[in-house]
N, C-alpha and C positions, 0 to 999 in steps of 0.2 A: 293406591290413591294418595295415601300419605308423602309418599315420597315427591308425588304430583306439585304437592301442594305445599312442599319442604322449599325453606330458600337454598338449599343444595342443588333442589333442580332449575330454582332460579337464575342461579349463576350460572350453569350450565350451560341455559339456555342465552341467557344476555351475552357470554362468554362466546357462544359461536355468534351470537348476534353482531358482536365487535368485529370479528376476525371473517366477516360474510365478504368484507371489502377487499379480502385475497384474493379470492378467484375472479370477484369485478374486476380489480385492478387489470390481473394477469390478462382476461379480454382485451379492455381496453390498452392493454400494451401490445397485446396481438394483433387486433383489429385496427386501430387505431395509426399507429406505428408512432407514435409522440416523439416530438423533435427534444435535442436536449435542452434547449430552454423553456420546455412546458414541464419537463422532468424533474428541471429544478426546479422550477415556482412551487408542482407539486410535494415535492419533497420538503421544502421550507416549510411549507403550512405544512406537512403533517409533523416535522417536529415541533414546533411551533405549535402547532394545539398538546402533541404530548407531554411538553414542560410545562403548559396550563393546567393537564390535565394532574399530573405529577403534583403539583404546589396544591392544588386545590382539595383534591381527593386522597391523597396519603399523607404529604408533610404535615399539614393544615392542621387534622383529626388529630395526627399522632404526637403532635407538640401540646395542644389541648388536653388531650385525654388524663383523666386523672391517676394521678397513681404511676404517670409513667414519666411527660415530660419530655425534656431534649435528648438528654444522654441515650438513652435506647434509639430514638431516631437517627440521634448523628453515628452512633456506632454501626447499626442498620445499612445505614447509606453507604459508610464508606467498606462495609465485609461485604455485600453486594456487588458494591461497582468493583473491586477488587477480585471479586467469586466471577465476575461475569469476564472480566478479561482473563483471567487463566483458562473457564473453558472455551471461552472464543478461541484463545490462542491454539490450546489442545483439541481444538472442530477443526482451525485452521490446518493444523499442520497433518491432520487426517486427511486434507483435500477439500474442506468446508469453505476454502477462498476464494471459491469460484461461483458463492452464492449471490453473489453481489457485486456489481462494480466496483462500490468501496473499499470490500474487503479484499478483492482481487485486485485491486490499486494498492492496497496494502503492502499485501503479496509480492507485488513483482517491484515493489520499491526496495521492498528488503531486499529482495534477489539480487537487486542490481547493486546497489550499496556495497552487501557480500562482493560480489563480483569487481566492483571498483575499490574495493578494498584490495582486493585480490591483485588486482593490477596495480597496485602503489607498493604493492610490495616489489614486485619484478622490476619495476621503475625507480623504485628503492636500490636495486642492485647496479641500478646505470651510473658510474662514476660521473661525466658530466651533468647528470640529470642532478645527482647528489650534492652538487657542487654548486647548486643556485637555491633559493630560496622555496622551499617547500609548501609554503600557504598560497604563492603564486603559480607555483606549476602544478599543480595539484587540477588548476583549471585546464589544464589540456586532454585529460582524461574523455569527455566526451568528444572529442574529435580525433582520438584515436581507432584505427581502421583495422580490424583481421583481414588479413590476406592467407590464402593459399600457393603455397610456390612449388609448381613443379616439377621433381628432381630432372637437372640435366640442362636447365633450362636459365641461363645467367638472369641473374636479379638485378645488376650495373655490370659495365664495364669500364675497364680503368682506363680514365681520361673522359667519363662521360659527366655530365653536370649532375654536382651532388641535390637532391634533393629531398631526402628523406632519411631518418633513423629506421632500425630494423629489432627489433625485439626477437627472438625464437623462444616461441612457446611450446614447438615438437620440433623433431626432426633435427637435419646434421645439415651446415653451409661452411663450403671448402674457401677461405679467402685465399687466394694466390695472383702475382703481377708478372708482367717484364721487367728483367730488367734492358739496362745498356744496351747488352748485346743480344737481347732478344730471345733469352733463357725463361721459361716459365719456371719463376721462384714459388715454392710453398710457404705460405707464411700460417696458416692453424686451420685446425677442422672445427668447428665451434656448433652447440649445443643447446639444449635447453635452458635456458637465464643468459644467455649472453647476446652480445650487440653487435651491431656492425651498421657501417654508414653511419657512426654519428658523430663526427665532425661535418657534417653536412648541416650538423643545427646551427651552427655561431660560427665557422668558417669556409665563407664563397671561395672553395674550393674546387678543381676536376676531381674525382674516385681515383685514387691511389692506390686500388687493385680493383678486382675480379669479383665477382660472388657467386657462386654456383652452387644450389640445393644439389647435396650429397644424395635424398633420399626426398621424398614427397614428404613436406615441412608448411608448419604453417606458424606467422610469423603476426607481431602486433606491428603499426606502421605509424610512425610520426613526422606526418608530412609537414617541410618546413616553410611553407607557405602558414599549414594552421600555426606554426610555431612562431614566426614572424610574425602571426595577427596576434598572438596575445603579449608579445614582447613589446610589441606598438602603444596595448591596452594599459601597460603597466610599465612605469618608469621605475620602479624597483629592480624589477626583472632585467627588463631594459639595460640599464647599468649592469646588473651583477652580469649579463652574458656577454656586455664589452668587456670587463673588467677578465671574464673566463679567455674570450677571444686575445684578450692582449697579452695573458700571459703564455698560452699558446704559441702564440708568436716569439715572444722572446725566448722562451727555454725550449721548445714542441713538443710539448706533453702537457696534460690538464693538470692542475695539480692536486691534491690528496685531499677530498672532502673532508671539511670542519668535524661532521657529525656521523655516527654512526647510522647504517640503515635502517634501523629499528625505531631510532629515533626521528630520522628523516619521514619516514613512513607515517609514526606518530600525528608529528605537526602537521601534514600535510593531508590525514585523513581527520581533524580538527576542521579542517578548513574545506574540505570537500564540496565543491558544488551541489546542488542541489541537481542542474541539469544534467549530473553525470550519472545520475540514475531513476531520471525520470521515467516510466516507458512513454513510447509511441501510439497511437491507434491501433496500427497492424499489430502491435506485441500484445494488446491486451485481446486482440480478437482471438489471435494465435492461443493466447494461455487459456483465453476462458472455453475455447472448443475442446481444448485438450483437456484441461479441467472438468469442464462436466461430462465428456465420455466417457472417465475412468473413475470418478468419486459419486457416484447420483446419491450414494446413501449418505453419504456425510453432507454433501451438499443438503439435503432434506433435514439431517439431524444437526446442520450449523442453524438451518430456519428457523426449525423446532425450538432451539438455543433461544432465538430472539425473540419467543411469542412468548416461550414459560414466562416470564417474568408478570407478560399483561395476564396471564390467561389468570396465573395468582393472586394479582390486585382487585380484578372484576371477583373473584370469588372472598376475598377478606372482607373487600371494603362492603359487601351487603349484610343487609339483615332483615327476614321476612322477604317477602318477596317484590324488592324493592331494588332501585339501582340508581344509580345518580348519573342521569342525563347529561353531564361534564364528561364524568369519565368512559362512558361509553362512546359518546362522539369525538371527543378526544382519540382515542385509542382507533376508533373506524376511520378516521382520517387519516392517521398517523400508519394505518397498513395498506392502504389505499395507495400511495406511492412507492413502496416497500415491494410490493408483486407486481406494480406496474413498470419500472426501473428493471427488476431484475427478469422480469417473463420478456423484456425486452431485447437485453440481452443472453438470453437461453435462446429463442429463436434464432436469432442472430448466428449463436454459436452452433445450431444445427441440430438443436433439442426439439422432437416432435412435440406438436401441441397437445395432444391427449395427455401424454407426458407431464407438461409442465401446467393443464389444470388439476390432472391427479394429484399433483405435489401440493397445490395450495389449497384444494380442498379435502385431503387429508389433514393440514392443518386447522382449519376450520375445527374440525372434530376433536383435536388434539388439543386447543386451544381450550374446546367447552367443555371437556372431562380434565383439565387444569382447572378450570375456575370452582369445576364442583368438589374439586380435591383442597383446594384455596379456602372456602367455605367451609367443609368440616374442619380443618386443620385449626382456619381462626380462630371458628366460634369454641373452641376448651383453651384459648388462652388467654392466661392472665393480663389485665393490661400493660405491664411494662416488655412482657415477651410479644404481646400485639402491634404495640410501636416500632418493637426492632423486626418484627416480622414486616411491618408496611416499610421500613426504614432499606428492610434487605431488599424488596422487587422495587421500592423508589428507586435505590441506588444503581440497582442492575438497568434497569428502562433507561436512567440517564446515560449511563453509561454506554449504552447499545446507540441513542439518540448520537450521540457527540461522538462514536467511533467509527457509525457509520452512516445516519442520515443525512447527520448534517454535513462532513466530508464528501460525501456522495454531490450532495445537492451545490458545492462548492466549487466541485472538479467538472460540473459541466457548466455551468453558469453561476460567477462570483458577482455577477449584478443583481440577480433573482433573490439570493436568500436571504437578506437582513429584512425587507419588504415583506415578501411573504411567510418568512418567519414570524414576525410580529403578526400579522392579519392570522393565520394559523392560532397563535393565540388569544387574539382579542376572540375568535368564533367560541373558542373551549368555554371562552370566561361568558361569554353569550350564554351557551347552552348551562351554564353554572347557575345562571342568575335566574333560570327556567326552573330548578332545582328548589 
């Protein structure tokens, strides 16, 4: 009965009281199906009440308090937020990226980056590609196309209109022509990193041989059509590829780039589009079904990742059996669009519903034996380790808010969130003023 009546079981209980809006949410994004601009509006308000709830309920106390002051706050915030992106990072790379939109927008941006990275190298290695300005070509990257070429099966013939670069990424391509007298000349067998058809980028020229995959090859493609539109875009380019073209002409051969690959590579992933590694729809549908068939547990344990932090605030910031109506509704807002966003896309990706209420309402539970664990922990410390303790889950909540709520709420509708961000907070500072 004591324990009944302990503020241990009050946080507890206020603790799942916050985190009751998981499983609503998750309905409502079952039920419901919410389009993304209701997803974003949601989402806005709920960070938007939880940096109300944040300022109000932990910074607030912990700069007051006596005996403690700023320094343990501001140290607090920033080993938190700091604490919180290592193990985001290390949930992620367990498969935890697939908990969320955000985080799996994350995810496949790195991916692609890597991957375009990847490919500035092998483009790095193309003497004419080397020989033009790197911060400009560097934009052609997303309009380059994988192709599959099957051996036996000519890629051009000689005398046909040049219209494409050819990269090999696998496999073996035989260059060979006529000559004069109608002798098939061998000119090389070429390989993984080498080129062929690329004088087809800067001289309108007929293919001055053959191309024929040796073996089933697959190949990157730089159609000069997409290369012509960004020569157009860009008057630097522009020139540098007359200036390449001209000297071609007078000697027949490109001449010996300025810079090395390494450094070409360099400048040129400086400057990397953004759109060269954006994903698509289909790519994030593709990742997140494949994501959560193979990771459920991490995916669960990246959730868990983003509730500790509240589930420890509801249990510090009480005393007796008492809780401050800011930061409870704060926090029930702020996961309210959190289960509704991501139960949205778990169905989507093919996750059964029993499924994905189990997962949020295990949280629930996990949340309110955090706040009772938050509550003993506090209440034997000192005030200046009590400030850096609010200092550390402030820091973490913001941090989880800004890497994933509000990104999230941004990537589906950038008109929605500065609005309902703010009204998300004026509600918090409402419920504060109840207080």
């Amino acid at each position: 009965m004591d324990f009944l009546r302990s503020s241990a079981f009050a946080a507890l209980v206020f603790g799942a009281l916050s985190s009751v809006s998981l499983p609503i949410g998750a309905l409502v994004g079952l039920w419901a199906k919410p389009s993304r601009t209701v997803i974003s509006a949601v989402m806005s308000f709920g960070a938007g009440s939880l940096i109300a709830a944040i300022s109000f309920e932990l910074v607030n106390p912990a700069v007051e308090r006596e005996n403690a002051g700023f320094v343990p706050l501001a140290l607090g915030l920033l080993v938190g937020c700091l604490l919180f992106i290592a193990l985001s990072r290390a949930a992620d790379e367990g498969g935890a990226w697939a908990r969320k939109r955000s985080t799996l927008l994350s995810n496949l941006k790195t991916r692609k980056k890597r991957e375009a990275r990847n490919l500035l190298e092998k483009l790095g290695r193309v003497d004419i590609l080397r020989s033009l300005p790197p911060e400009q070509v560097q934009a052609i990257v997303p309009y380059i196309e994988t192709r599959n070429l099957p051996a036996g099966l000519p890629v051009f013939r000689q005398g046909s209109v040049g219209d494409s670069l050819y990269l090999i990424d696998s496999g073996s391509v035989r260059i060979e022509y006529l000559d004069e007298k109608g002798s098939r000349r061998h000119v090389a067998d070429l390989g993984e990193g080498q080129t062929f058809g690329e004088m087809a980028l800067i001289w309108n020229a007929p293919r001055s041989a053959d191309a024929t995959p040796l073996v089933d090859s697959r190949v990157f493609v730089i159609r000069k059509e997409d290369f012509d539109f960004l020569t157009g875009a860009s008057p630097e380019l522009e020139a540098a590829v007359g200036e390449l073209a001209a000297e071609r002409g007078r000697t027949g051969k490109i001449p010996e780039a300025a810079v090395s690959a390494e450094e070409w590579v360099r400048a040129a992933a400086r400057h990397l589009d953004e759109n060269a590694y954006r994903p698509t729809e289909t790519e994030i549908k593709v990742a997140a079904s494949e994501g959560r068939a193979g990771a459920a547990t991490a995916i669960w344990l990246g959730l868990l990742l983003d509730g500790i932090p509240e589930s420890l605030v509801i249990g510090a910031s009480m005393s007796g059996f008492e809780a401050s109506p800011a930061l409870i509704a704060g926090l029930f807002m702020a996961n309210l669009p959190e289960s509704l966003s991501s139960s949205t896309m778990m169905k989507e990706s093919g996750t059964k519903t029993a499924r994905i209420l189990w997962m949020w309402t295990s949280l629930v539970i996990a949340v309110g034996v955090g706040a009772l664990l938050g509550n003993l922990f506090a209440s034997v410390l000192p005030p200046f380790a009590h400030s850096l303790f609010e200092g550390l889950v402030a820091g973490s909540m913001l941090a989880m808010t800004a890497q994933t709520m509000l990104p999230e709420a941004y990537e589906r509708n950038i008109g929605m969130v500065g609005l309902f961000t703010v009204l998300g907070f004026i509600a918090t500072v409402f419920f504060h003023t109840l207080g």
